[in-house]
DOTIDO-445006 format. One record per atom (N, C-alpha, C, O): x, y, z. Coordinates in steps of 0.02 Angstrom, whole numbers, plus 50000, padded with zeros to 5 digits. Layout:
N
XYZ...
***
This chain:
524
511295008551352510745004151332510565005351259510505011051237510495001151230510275002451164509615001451143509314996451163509275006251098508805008651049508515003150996508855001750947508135001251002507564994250971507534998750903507415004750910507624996550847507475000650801507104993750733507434989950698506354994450736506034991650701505844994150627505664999750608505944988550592506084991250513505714984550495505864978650508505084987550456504644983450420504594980350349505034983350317504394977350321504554974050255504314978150199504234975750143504214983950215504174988950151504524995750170504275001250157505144994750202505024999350221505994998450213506385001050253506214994050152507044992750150507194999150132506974999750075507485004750151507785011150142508165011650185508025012650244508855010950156509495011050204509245019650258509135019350319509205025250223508925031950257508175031750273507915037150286507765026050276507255025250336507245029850405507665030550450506715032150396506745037050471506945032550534507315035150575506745026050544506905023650597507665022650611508005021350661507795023650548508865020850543509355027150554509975027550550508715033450574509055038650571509275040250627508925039150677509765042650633510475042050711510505036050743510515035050804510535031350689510855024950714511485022750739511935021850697511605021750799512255020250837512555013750817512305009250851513005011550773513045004350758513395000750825513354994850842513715005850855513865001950931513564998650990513794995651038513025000050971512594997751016511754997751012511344997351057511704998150953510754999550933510714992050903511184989250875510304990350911509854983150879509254986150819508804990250830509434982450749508914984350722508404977250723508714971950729507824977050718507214970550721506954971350643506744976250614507044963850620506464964050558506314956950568506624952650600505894956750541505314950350588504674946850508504224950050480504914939950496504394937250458503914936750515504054935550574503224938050483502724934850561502184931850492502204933750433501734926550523501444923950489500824929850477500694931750420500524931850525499914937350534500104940350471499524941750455500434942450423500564947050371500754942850329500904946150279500864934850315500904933750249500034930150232499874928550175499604929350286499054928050262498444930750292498064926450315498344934150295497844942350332497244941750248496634941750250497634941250187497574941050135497874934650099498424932750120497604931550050497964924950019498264930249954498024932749904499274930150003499414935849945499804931649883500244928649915499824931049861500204928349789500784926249810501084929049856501024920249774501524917549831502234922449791502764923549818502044924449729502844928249724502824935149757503334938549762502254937049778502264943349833502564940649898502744944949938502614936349909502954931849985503444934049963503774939049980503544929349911504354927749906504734938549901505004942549940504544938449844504704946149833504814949049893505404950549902504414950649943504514953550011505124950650044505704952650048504714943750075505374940150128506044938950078506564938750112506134938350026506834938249980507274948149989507834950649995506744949849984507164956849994507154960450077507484965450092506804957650115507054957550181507654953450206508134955450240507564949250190508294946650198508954947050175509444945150207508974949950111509474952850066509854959450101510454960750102509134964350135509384969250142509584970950211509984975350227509174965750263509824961950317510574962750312511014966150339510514957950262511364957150241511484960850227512094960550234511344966650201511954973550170511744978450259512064983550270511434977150290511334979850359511964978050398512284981650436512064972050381512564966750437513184969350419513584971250462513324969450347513924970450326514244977750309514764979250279513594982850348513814990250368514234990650430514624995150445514064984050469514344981950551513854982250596513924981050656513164984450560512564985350629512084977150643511864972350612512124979650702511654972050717511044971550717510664975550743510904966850690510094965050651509964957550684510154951750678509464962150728508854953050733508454950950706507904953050723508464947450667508064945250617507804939050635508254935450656507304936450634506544932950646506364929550576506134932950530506494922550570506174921150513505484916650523505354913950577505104916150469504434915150478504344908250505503894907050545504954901750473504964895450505505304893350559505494887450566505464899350616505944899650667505164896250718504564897150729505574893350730505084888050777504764893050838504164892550852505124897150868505064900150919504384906150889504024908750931504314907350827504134913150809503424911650821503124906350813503124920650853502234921050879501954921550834501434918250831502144925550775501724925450687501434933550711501104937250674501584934750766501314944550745502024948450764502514945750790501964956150741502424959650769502374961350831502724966150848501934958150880501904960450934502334958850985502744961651023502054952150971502434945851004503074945650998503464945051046503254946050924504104946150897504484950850944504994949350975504124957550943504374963650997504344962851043504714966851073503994958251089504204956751147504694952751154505064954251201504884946151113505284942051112505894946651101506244946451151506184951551045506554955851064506844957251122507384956351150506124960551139506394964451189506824961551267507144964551309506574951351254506844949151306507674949251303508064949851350507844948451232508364945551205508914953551197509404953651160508764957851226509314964551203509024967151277508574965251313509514972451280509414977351354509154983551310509514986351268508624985051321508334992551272507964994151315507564990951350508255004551312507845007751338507335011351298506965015151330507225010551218506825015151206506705011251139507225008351122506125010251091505765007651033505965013450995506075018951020506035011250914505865018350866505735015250804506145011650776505155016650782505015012650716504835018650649505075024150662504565018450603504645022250549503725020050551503505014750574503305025750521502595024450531502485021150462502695023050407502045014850481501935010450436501515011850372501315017550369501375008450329500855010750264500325007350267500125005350213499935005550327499315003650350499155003450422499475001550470498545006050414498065009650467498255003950527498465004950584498084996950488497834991850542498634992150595498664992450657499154992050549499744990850584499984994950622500364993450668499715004250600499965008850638499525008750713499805010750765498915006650712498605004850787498805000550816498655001250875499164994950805499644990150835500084994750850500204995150910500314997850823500954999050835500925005350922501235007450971500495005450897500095012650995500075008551026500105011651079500035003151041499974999951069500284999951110500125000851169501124998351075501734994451089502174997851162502664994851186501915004051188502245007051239501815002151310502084997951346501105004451311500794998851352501044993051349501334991451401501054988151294501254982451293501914978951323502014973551349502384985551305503194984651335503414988551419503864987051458503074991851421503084999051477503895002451446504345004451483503935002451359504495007351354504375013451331503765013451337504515019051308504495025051250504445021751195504915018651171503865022051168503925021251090503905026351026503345027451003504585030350987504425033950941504225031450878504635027450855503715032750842503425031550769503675038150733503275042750734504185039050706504555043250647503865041950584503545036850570503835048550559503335048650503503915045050464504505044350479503545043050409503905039350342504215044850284504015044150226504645049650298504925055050242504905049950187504615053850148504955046050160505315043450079504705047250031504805048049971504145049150059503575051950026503815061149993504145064950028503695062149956503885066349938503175073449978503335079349989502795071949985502265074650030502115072050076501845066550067502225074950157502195072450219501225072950228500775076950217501315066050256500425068150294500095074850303499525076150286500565079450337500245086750360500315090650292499965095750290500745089150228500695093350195500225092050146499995097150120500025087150127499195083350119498625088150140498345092950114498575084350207497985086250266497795095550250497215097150239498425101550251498565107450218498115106850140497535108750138498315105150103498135105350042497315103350042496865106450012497225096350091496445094550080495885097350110495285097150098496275100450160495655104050207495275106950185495535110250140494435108550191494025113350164493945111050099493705115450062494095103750060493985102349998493305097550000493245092850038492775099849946492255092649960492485089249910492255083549912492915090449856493135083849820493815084149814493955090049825494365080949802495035080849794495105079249732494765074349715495485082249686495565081149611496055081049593496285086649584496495075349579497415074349568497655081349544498115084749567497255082549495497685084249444497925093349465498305096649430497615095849525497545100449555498285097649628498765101349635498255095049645498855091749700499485092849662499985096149677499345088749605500105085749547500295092549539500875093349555500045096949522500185103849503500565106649563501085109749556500335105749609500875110449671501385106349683501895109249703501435096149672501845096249667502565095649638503125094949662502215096449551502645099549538503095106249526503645107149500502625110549558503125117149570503445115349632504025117449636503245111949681503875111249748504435105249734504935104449770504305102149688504825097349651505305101949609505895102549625505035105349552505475106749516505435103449445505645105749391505085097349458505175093249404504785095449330504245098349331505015094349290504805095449215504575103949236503995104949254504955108549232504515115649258505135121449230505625119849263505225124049209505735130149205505325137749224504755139549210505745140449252505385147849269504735147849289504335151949267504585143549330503715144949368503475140649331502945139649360503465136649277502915136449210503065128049183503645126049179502605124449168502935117249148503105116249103502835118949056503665111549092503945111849030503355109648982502865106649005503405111448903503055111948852502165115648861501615114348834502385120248908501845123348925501225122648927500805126948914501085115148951500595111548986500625106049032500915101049011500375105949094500405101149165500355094249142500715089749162499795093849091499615085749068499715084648989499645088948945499855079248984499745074948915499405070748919499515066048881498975070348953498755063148960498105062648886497805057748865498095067248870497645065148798498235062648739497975059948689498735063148738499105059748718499265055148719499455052148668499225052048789499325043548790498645039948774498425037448826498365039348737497845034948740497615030448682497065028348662498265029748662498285026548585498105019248593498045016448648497995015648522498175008448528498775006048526499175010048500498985001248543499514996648526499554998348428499154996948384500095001148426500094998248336500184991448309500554988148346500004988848267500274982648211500944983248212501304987748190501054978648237502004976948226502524982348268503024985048246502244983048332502534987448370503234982548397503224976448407503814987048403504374982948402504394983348514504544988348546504214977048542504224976648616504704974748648504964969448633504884977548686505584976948730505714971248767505284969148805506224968748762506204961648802506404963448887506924966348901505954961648933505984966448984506604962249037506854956649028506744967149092507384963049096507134959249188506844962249234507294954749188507064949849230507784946949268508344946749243507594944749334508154941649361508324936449402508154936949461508694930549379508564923949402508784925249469509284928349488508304922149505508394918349581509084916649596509514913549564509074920349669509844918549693509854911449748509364907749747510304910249783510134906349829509554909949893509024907349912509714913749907509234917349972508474917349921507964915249950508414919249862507664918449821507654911649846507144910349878507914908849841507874900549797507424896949874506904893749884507864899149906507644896749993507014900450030506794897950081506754905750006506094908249995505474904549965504914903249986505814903549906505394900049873505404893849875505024890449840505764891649908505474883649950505064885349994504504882749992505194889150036504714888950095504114891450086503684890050127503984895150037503254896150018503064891049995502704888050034503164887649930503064882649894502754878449962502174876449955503074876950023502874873450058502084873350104501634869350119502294882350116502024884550191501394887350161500864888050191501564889450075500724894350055500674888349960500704889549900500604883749992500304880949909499654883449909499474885649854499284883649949498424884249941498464892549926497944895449908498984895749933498744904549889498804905649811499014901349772498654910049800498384912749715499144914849688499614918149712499034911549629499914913349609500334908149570500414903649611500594906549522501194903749507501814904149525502094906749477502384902449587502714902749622503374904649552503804908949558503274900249491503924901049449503474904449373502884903549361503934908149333504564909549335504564918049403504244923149413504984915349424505144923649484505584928649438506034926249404505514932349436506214936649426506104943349418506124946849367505874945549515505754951449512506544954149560506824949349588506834960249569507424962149591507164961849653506614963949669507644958549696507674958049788508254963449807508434963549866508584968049760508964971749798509034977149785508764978149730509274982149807509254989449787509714990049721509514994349682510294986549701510754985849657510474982049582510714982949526509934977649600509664975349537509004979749525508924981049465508384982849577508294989049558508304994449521507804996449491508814997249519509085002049520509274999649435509125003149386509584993749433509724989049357508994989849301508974990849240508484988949348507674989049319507484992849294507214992849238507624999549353507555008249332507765008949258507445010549208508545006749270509005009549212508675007649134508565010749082508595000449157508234996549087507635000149062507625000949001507015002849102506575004449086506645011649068506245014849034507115013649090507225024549062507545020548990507155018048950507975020448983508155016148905507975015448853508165017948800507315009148873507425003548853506535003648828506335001048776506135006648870505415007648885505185012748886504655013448855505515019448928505015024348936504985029048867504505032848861505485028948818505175031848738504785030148690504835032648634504385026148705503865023548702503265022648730502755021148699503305023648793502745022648838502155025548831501585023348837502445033048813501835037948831501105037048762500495037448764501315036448738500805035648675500325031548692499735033448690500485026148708500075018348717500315014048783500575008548790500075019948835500145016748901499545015348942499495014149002499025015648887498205014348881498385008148842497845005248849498665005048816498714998148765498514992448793498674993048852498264987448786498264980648819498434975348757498264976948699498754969448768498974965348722499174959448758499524958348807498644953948693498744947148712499434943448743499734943448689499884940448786500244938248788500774942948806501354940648809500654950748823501224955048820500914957748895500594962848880500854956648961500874959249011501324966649002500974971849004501684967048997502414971449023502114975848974501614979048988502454976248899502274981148857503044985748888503614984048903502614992848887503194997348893503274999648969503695004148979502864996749034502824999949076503525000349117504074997849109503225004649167503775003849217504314997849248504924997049245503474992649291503894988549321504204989949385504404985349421504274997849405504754998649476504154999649509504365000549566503445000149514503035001149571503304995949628503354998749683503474989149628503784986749693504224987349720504324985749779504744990949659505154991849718505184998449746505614999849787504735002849726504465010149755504295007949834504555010049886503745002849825503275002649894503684999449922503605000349983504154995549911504654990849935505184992349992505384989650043505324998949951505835005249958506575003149949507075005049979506494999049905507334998949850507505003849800508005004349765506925007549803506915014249752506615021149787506235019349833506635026749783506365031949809506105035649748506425036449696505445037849763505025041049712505365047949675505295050049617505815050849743506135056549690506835054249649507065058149607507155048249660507605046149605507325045149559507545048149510506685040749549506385038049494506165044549459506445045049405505745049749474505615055249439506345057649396506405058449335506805058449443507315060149404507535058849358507565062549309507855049949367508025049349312507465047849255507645043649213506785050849246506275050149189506615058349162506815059249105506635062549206506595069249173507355069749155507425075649141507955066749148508645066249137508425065049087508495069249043508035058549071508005057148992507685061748951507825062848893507285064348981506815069448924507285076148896507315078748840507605077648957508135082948964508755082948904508975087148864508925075448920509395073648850509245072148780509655070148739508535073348767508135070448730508265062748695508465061448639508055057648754508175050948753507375048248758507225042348749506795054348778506165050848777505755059048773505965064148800505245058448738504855062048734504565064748774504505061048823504275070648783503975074348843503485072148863503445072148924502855068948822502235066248834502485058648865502035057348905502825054648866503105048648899503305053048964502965053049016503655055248958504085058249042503565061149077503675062149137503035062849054502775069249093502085063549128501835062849183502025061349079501365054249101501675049349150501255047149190502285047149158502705043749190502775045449274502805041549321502795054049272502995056749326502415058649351502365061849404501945056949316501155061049347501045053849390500915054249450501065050449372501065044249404501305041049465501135035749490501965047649493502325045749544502175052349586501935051549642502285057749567502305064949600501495066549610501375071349647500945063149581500525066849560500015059849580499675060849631499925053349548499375047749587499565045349635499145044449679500425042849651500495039549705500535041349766500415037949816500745047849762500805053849818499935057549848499685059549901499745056749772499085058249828498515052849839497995054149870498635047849816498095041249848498445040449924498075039049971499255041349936499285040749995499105045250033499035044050093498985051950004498765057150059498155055450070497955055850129497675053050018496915051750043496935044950080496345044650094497155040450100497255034650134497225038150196496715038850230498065041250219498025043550279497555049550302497415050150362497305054050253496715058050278495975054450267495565058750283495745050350253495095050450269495145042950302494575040850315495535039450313495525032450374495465033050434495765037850458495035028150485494985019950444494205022250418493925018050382493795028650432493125027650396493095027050326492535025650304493675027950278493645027150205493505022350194492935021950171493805016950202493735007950189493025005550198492855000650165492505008750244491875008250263491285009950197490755006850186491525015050164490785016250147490695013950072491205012750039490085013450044490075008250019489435012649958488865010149954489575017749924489225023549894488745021449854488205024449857488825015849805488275013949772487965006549775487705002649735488135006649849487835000749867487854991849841487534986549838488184993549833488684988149781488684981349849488924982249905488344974749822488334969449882488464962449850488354957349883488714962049781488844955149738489414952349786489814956549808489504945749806490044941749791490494944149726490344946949673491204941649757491934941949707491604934449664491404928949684491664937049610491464930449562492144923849561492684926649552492204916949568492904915749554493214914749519493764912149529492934916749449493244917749403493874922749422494314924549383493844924249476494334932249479494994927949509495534930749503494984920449544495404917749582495564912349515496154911349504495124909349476495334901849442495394905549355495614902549306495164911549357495114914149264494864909349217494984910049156494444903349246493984900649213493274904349206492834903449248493204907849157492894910249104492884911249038493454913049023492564910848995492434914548924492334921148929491844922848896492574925048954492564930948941493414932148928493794931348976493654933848866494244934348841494704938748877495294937148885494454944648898494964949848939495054949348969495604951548984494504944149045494414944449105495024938149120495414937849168494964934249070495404928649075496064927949071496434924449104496214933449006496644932748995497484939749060498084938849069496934946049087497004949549128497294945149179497894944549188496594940349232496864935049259497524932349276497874932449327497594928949191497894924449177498824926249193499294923249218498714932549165499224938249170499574938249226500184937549234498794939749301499024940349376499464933649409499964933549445499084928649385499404921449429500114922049395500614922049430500144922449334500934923049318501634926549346502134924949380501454930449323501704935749373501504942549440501764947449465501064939649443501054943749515500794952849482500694958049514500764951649428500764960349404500164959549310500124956449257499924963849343499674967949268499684975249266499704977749323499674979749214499764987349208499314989549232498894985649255499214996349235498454998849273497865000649222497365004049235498054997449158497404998749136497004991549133496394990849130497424987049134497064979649142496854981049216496484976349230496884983449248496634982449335495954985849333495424983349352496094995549292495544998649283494944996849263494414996549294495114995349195494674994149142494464987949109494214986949054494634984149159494444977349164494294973449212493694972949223494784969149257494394966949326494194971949335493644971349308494234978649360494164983349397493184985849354492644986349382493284986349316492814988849270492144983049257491564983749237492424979149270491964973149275491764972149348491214969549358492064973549390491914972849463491324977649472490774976049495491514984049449491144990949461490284990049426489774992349450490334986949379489844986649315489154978949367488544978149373489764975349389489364969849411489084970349493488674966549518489324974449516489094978349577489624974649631489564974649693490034972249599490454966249678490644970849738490894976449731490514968349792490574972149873491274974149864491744970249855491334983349869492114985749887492564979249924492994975949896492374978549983492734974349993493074969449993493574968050026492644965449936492894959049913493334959249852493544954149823493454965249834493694966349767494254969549786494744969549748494284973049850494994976049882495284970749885495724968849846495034967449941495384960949962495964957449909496564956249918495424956349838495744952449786496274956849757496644953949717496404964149771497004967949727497394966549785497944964449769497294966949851497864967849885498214960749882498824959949885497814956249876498224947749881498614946649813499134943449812498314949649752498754947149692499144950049668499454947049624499344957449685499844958449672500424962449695500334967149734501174960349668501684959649707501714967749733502024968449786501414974349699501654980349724500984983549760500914989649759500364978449800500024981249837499974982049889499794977049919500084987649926500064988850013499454992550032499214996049986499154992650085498394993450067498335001350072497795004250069499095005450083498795013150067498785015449998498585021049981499025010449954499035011849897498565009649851498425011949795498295003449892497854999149839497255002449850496915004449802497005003549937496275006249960496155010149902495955008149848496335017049923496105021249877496095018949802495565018349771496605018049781496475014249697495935012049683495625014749637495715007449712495115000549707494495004249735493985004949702494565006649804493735008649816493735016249788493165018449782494085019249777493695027049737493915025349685493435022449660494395025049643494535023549578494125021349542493755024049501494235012049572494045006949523493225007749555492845008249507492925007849609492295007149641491785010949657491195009849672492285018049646491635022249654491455023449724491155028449742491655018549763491335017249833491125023449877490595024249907491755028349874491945033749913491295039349869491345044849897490905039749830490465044649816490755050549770490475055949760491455048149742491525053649724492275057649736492575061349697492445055449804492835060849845493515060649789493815065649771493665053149766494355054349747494165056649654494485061349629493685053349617493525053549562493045055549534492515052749550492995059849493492275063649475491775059949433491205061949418492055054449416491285051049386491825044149403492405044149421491145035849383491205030549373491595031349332491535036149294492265025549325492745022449285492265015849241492405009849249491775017749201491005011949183491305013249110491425018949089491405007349074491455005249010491095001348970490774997349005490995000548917490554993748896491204991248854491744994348854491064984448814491494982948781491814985748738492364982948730491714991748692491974996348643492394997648667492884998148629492554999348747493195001248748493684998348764494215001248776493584991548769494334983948794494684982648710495284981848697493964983048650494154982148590494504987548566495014985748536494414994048570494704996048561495384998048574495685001948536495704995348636496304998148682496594990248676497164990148699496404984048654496794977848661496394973348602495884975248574496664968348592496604961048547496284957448606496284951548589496124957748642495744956048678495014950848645494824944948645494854955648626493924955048581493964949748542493494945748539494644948648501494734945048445494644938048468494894937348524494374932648446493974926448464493914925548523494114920248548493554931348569493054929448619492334923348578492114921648524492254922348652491574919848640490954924548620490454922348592491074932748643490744936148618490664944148596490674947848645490614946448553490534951648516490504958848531489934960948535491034963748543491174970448579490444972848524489994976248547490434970648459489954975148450489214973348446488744977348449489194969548441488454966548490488084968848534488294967448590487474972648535487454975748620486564973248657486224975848701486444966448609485754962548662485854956848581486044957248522485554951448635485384944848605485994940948601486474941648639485954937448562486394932048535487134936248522487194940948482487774932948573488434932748550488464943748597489014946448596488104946248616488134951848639488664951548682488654946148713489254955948701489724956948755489304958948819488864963248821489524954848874489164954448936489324962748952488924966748978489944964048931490234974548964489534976248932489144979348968489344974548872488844979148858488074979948893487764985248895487874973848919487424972448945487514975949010487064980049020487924975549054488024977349122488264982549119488384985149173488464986649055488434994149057488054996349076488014998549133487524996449024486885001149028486414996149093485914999449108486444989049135486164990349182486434993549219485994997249240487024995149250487345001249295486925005849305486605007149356486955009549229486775015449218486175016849234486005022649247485625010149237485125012449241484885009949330484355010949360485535006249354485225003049426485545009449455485365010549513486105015349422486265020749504486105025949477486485030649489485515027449433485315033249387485105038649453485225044549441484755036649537484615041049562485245043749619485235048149662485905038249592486435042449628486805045249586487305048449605486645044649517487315047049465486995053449408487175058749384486565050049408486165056149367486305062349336486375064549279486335064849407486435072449426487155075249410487335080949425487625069349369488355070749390488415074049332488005071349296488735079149295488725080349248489095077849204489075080049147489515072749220489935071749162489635062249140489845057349109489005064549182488775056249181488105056449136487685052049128488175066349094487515066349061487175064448994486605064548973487835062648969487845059948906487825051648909487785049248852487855047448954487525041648948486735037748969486435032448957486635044049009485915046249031485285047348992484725044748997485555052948946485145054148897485265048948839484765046948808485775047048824485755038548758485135033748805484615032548775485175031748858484865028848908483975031048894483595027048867483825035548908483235038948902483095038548846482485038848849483245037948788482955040448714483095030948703482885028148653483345028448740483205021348697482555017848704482285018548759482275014648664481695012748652481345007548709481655002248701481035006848742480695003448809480744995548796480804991448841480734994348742480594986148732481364986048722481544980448739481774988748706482584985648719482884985348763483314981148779482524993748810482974992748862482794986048917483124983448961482164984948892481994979748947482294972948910482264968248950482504971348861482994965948847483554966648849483824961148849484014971748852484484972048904484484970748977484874966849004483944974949013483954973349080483934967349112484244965449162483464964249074483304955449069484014952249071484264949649122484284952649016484744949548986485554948749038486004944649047485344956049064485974957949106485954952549187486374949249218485354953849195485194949849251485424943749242485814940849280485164941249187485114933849170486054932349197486164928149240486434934849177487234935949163487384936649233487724931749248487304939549274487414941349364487094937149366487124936449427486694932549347486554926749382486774919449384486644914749421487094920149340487624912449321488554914749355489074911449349488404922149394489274922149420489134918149492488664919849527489564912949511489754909049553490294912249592490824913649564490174913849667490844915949707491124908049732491604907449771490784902749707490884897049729491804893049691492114895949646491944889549709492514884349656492114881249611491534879449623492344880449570491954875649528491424875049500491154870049477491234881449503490734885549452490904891549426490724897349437491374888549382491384897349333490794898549291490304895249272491054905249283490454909149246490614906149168490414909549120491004899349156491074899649072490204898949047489704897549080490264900748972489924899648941489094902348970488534900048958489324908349016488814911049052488444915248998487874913849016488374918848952488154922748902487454916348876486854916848889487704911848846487294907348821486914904848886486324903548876487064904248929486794901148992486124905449014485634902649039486144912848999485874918449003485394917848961484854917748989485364917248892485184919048839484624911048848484124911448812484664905748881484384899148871483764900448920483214897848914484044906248982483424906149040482844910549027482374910649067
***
């Protein structure tokens, strides 16, 4: 009798735990479009495509190992639209004595998935997900007995159990971080890499009809596509960006720039979460280059902190503090998602142009996410949730163990603390300074009340002064506290005014953007 072996759409890794002692003589593997997962969230239609284009691709290199693959597509008439259903339909269609799936990268799906023995009356094994370079328990070990978790304390152990950038006990250039190194501007006349992109095949092409069809009403520009659907063009991406990008990166991987999404970044976060890539190849080949001296240490070392060191442990805090993480809600934060965040009709130059960035391609870097939507979300109080929602739908490399944590402790604060030791809270000084951004807005980074003032600036200092009795006390929150306190009573109350006035012209509605909201403010 053969072995049900379920393999999910992030989860393409030919060495997937579930593929492990696979019998091609007689095991069935299941991968299944279901509708329940392309709209749970209105995800970007090149996140459709991107997914179902590389599930199906990697079908075919399944098929043509000789193993048999049932595959379920989303416009198969017969199809229930959940994995539940699909698994039962399976299960009518093969003689199986036993389920084995690989544990998924969300909460909601791994409780479906307990289910599935009741549901079938078979054995169901859930294989942890190895492609992680830190297993759940070796997390859970590390976090126990912690009241705050602090990356940069994790990244450190793991890079002594990696190996990576480390000789004799000790890290190379005899310090863990550079990250005060990367935080440059963009220079004048910086020479930018033409990033390497890849036209649609027929299997894209037939994706992207059927979205085009089945999701016009989601967030997104369906064309130009040309993200890699296979482990072989991947792997092509990698190569381009160790090259081509990462000797450069590290300096100004804080940069933002008009019209230049990409810049020097990576680019492989999808196909990391995707799993056309594995996090310890990608480390590698960053530290090959540094090794050969093809990229600088402060690029390689910022590069790899990023994979060994944020991505590894936002997933450990996902799976250790869920599903109560997603719940709490620390500074009380209850605004509507403005829709400017869905249509980027606004005058606000960063917010728009950030936006403008997402519908295109499905992607912006993480400091446009941080320090902008993200920073603007935080500043304007929008509900964790509504602001999760919007990272996980727009873009192509978000799965919600990666995004949760990002968005509600990162970008939100939400969590109190646990993942980040102070608010990620900016005013405009710092978008002008890190991007061209500022340059013919409608209004003025250095402005900070009245006429032509940057709204960051206004909704800075109300922040500061609406969570003064939860933030106060923080110490690294004491130097905007005391600027706060010593400013003069009759300004701060035309700021406060002013700020209001501004949260009061954002519309979660269509067809009321916040344009020309500053003056709108300034009239009431």
């Amino acid at each position: 009798m053969a072995v049900l072996r379920v393999v999910l759409g992030d989860q393409l890794t030919r060495e997937v735990a579930a593929l492990d002692g696979l019998d091609p003589a007689r095991d069935v593997v299941l991968m299944v479009e279901v509708a329940d997962e392309t709209r749970y969230v209105p995800h970007h239609k090149q996140k459709i495509v991107f997914i179902l284009s590389a599930m199906r691709h990697f079908a075919e290199e399944l098929k043509a190992e000789g193993i048999a693959v049932d595959y379920v597509r989303l416009d198969d008439p017969q199809n229930t639209g959940s994995f539940t259903g699909e698994l039962k339909r399976a299960l009518a269609r093969h003689d199986v004595e036993r389920i084995v799936a690989t544990e998924p990268g969300e909460w909601r799906v791994r409780a479906m998935m307990e289910t599935w023995g009741a549901e079938t009356g078979l054995p169901v094994e859930i294989r942890e997900d190895d492609r992680f370079i830190a297993s759940r328990g070796r997390f859970a070990r590390w976090a126990d007995g912690r009241k705050g978790f602090r990356m940069e304390f994790f990244y450190r152990e793991m890079r002594r159990e990696t190996g990576l950038l480390m000789e004799e006990g000790e890290p190379v250039g005899g310090q863990w971080n550079f990250d005060a190194d990367n935080r440059k501007p963009l220079p004048k006349g910086a020479r930018l890499p033409s990033r390497l992109r890849f036209a649609p095949d027929a299997v894209t092409r037939e994706v992207m009809a059927l979205v085009a069809s089945r999701f016009a009403d989601h967030f997104g520009d369906l064309e130009p596509f040309g993200w890699a659907v296979t482990r072989a063009d991947a792997l092509d991406a990698l190569d381009h960006f160790i090259n081509e990008a990462l000797p450069f990166f590290g300096d100004v991987q804080d940069a933002m720039k008009r019209g230049e999404p990409f810049l020097y970044h990576g680019l492989v976060s999808p196909y990391l979460n995707a799993g056309l890539l594995t996090a310890r190849e990608v480390c590698l080949a960053a530290e090959s280059a540094y090794r050969r001296g093809a990229a600088p240490l402060n690029a390689v070392e910022g590069f790899i902190r990023q994979i060994v060191g944020w991505r590894e442990y936002v997933r450990g805090i996902y799976w250790h503090q869920m599903p109560a993480y997603a719940e709490t809600n620390a500074l009380g934060a209850t605004r509507p998602l403005p829709w400017f965040y869905w249509s980027g009709e606004t005058d606000l130059a960063c917010i728009a142009e950030v936006v403008g960035d997402t519908r295109r391609h499905a992607y912006a870097h993480h400091i446009q996410r941080l320090m902008v939507t993200g920073n603007f979300a935080l500043l304007a109080g929008i509900r964790p949730a509504e602001i999760e929602a919007w990272y996980l739908a727009v873009y192509v490399d978000a799965f919600d163990w990666v995004e949760l944590p990002n968005v509600h402790g990162m970008v939100m604060f939400a969590d109190g603390g646990l993942l980040a030791s102070k608010p990620y809270a900016a005013s405009g000084a710092y978008i002008d300074r890190m991007s061209d951004y500022c340059a013919g807005c409608a209004y003025d980074p250095k402005v900070k009340v009245g006429e032509g003032a940057c709204p960051f600036n206004l909704l800075y200092w109300h922040f500061i002064d609406a969570n003064a009795g939860k933030l106060k006390g923080n110490p690294r929150m004491a130097m905007p506290y005391k600027t706060w306190e010593k400013m003069e009573a009759g300004r701060k109350a035309q700021i406060l005014e002013e700020a209001e006035a501004f949260l009061g012209t954002l519309s979660p509605e269509p067809g009321k953007p916040a344009a020309k909201a500053r003056q709108m403010a300034l009239d009431i």
